[in-house]
C-alpha atoms as an extended CHARMM CRD file, in Angstrom:
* protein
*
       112  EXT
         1         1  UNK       CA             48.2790000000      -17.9820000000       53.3520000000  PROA      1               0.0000000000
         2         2  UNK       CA             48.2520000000      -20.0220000000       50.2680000000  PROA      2               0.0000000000
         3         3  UNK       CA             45.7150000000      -22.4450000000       51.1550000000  PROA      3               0.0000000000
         4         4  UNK       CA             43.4160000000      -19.3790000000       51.9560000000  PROA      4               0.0000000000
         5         5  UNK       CA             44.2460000000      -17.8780000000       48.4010000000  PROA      5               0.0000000000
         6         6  UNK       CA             43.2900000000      -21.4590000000       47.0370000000  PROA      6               0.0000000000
         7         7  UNK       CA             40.3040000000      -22.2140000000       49.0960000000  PROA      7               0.0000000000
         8         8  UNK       CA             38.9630000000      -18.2330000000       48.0900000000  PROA      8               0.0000000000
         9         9  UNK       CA             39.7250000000      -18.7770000000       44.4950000000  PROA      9               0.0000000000
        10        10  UNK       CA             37.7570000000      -22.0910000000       44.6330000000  PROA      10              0.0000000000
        11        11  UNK       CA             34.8700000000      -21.0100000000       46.2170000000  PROA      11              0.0000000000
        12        12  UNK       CA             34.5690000000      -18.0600000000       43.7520000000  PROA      12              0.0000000000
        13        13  UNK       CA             34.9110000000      -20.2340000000       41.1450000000  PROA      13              0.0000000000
        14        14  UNK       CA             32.1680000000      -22.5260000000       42.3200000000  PROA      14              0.0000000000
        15        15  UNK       CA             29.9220000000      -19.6190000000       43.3110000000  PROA      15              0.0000000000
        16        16  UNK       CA             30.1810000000      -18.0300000000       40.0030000000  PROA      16              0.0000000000
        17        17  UNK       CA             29.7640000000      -21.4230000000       38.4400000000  PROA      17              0.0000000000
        18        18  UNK       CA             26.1920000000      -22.1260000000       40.3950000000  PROA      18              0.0000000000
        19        19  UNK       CA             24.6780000000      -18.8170000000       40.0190000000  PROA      19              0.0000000000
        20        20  UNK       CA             25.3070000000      -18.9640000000       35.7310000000  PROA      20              0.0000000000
        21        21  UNK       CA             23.4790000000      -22.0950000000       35.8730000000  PROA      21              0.0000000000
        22        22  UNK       CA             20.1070000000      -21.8430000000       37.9300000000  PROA      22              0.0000000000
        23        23  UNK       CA             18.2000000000      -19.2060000000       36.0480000000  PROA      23              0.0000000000
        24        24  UNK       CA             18.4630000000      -19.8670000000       32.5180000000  PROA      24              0.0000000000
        25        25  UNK       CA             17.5540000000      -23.6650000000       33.1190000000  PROA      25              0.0000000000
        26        26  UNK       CA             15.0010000000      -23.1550000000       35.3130000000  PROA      26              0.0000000000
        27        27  UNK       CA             13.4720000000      -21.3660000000       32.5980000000  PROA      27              0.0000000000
        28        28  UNK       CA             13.6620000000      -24.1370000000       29.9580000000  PROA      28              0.0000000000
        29        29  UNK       CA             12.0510000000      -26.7630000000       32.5120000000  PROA      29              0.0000000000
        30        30  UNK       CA              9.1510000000      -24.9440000000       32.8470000000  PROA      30              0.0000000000
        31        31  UNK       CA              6.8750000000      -26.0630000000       30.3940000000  PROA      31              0.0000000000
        32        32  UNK       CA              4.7370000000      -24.2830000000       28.2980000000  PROA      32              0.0000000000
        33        33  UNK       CA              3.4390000000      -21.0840000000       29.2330000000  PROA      33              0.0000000000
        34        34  UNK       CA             -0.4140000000      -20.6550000000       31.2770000000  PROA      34              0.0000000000
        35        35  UNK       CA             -2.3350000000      -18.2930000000       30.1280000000  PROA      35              0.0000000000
        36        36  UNK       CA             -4.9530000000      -16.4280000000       32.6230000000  PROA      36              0.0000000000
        37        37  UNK       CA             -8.3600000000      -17.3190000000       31.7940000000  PROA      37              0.0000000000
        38        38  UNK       CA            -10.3190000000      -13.8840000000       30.8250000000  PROA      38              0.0000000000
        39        39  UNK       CA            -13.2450000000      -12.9700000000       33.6790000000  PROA      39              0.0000000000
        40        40  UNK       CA            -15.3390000000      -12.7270000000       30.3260000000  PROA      40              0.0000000000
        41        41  UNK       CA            -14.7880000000      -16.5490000000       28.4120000000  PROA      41              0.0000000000
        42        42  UNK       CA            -17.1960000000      -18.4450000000       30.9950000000  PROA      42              0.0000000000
        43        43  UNK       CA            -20.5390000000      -15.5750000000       29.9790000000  PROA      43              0.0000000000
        44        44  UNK       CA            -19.0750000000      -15.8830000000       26.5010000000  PROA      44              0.0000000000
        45        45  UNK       CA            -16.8100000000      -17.5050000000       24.2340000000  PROA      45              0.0000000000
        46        46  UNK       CA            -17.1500000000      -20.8920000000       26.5410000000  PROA      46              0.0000000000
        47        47  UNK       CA            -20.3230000000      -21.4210000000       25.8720000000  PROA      47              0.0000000000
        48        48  UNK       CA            -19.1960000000      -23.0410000000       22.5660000000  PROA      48              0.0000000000
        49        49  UNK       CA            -15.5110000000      -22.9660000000       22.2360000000  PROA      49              0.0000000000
        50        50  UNK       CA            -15.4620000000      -25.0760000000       25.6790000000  PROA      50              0.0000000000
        51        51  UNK       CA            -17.1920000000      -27.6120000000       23.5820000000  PROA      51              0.0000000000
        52        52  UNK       CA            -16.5770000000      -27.2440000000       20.3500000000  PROA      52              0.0000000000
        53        53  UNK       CA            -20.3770000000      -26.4280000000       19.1040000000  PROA      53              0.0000000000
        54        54  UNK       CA            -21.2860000000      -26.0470000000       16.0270000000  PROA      54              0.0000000000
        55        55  UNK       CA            -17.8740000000      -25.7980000000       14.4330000000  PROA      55              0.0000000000
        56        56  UNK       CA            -15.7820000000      -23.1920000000       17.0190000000  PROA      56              0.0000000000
        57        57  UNK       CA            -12.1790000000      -24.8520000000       17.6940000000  PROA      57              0.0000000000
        58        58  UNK       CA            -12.3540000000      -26.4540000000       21.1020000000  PROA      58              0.0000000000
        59        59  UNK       CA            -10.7600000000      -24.2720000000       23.6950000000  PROA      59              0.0000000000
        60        60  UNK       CA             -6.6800000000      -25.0010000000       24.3720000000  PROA      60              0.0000000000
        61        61  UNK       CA             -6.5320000000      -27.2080000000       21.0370000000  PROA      61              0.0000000000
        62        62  UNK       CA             -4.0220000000      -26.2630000000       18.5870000000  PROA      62              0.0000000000
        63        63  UNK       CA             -4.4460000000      -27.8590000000       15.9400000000  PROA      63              0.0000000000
        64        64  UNK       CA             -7.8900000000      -26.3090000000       15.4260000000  PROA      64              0.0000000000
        65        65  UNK       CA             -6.6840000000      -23.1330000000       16.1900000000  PROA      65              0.0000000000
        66        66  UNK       CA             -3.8510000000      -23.3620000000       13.9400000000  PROA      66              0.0000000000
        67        67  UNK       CA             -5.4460000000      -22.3580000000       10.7430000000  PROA      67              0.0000000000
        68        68  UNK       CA             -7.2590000000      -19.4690000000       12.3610000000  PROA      68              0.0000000000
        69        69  UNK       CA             -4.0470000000      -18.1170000000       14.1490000000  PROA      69              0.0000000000
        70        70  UNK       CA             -2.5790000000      -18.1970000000       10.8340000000  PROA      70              0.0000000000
        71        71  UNK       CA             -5.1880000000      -15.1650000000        9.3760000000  PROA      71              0.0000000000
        72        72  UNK       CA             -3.2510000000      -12.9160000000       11.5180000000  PROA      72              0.0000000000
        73        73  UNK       CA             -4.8310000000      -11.4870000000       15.1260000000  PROA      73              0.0000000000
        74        74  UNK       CA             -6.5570000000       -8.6880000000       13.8780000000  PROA      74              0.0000000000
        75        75  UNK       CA             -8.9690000000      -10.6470000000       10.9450000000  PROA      75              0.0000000000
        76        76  UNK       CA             -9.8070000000      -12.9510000000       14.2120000000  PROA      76              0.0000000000
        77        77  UNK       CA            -10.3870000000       -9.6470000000       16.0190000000  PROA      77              0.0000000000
        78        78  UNK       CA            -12.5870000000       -8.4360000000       12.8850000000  PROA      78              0.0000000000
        79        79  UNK       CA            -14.3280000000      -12.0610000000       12.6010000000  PROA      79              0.0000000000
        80        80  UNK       CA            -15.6980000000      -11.4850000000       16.1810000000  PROA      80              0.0000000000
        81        81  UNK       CA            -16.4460000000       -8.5170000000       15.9900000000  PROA      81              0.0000000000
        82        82  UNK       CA            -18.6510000000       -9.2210000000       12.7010000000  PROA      82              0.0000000000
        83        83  UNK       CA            -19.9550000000      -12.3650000000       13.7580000000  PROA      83              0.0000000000
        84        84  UNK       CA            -18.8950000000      -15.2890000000       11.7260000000  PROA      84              0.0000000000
        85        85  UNK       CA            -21.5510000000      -18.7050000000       10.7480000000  PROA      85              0.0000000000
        86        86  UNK       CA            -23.0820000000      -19.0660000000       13.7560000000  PROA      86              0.0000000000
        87        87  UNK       CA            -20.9280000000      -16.7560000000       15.8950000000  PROA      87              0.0000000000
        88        88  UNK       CA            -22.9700000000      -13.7360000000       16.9490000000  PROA      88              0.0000000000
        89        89  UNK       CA            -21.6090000000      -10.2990000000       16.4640000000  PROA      89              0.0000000000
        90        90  UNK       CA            -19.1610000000       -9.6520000000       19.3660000000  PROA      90              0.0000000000
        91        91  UNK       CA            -19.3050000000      -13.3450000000       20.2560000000  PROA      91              0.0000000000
        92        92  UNK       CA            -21.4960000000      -13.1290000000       22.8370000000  PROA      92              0.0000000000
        93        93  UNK       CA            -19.4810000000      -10.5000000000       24.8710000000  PROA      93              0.0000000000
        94        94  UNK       CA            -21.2860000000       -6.7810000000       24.5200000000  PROA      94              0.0000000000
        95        95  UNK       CA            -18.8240000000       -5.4010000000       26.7310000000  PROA      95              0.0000000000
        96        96  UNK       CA            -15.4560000000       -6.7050000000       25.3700000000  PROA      96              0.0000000000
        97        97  UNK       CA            -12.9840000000       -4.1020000000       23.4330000000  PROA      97              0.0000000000
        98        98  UNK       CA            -10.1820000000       -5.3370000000       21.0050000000  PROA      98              0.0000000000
        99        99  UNK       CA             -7.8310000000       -5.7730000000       23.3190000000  PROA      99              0.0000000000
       100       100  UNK       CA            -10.1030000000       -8.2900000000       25.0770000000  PROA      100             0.0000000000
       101       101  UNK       CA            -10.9850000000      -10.3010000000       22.4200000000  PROA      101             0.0000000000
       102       102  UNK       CA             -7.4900000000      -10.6870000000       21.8200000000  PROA      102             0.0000000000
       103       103  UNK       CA             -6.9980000000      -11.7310000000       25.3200000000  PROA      103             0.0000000000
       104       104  UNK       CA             -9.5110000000      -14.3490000000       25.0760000000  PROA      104             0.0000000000
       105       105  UNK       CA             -8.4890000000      -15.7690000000       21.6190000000  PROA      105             0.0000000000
       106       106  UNK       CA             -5.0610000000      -15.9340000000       22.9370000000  PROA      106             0.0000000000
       107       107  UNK       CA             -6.6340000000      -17.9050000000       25.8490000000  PROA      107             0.0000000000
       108       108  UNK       CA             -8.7070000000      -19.7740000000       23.5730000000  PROA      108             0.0000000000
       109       109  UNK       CA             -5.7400000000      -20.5260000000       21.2980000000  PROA      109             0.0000000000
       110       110  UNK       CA             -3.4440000000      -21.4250000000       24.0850000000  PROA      110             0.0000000000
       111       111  UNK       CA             -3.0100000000      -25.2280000000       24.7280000000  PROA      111             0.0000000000
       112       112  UNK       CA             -4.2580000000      -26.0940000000       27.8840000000  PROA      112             0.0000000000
């Protein structure tokens, strides 16, 4: 009977000790996060920001994004919106409402 208690209070032990670990660390090995690509950034925004023309900041780069992000999401909203150097009004996208240009600047922004 004490061998059971013991063997029970083991395997409880153990059990509780293998389910705190899995989650949390599974979490921290899984790399940055992906973000969806928009249906709207290949008619669009890709049509320079996949390339980098004439000054946009290259799709999934960081460090050219960095300075933008920095403005805040709405003046990058507003900066689309209004066109910006070369950057048409709406950036190419007629159809797009705020809270898809934020999708596709986050997209954008995102390192790939």
């Amino acid at each position: 009977m004490k061998a059971n208690i013991l063997k029970f209070a083991f395997m409880t032990s153990f059990e509780m000790f293998l389910s705190g670990c899995g989650v949390e660390q599974a979490s921290q090995d899984m790399g940055p996060a992906v973000v969806e690509q928009p249906p709207q950034y290949a008619a669009s925004c890709g049509a320079c920001h996949a390339y980098a023309v004439a000054g946009a900041p290259k799709t999934g780069d960081a460090a050219q994004w960095e300075p933008r992000l920095a403005k805040g999401m709405e003046a990058l909203v507003s900066s689309v919106k209004n066109g910006l150097g070369v950057m048409p009004a709406g950036g190419m996208c007629t159809t797009c409402s705020d809270d898809d240009h934020k999708a596709l600047i986050t997209y954008m922004s995102t390192p790939q």
